[in-house]
C-alpha positions, 0 to 999 in steps of 0.5 A, a space after each residue: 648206692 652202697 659205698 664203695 670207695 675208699 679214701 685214704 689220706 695222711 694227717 697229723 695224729 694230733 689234729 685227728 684227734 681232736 677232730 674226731 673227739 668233736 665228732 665223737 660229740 656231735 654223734 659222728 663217726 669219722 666216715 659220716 663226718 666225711 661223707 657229710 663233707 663231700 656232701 657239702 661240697 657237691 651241693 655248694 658245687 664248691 668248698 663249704 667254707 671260705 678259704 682265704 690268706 689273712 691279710 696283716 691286721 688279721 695275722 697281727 690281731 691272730 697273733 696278740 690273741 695267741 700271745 694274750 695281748 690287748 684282749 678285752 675281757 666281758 663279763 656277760 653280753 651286757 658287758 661286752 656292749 657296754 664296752 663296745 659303746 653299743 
């Protein structure tokens, strides 16, 4: 079937942007990258990702990452393991 339909939608010029530069890069153009969303929704009879309120420890850890606070710095995956006692 062709395509027929319209969507239109208001969305912040700044997140456009960056979402279709990441388009740009994956080889999509902004009405692939929606039709593949909808796709994804009409197969999963749903969202095609979790949605979900942070609870606090996720909100305060979101907000050290943000402020730079308490990060752990690796050097290479060895690193990282050797840190986390793995």
């Amino acid at each position: 079937m062709g395509k027929t339909s319209t969507i239109r939608a208001r969305i912040e010029p700044d997140l456009k942007g960056r979402a279709e530069e990441i388009f740009r890069k994956l080889g999509l153009t902004t009405t692939q990258a929606i039709t593949l969303f909808y796709k994804q929704v009409e197969l999963r009879k749903g969202l095609p990702f979790d949605v979900a309120i942070p609870n606090e420890i996720t909100r305060r850890t979101f907000s050290d990452t943000d402020a730079g606070r308490d990060l752990i710095v690796c050097d290479d995956t060895n690193d990282m393991f050797k840190k986390l006692g793995i």
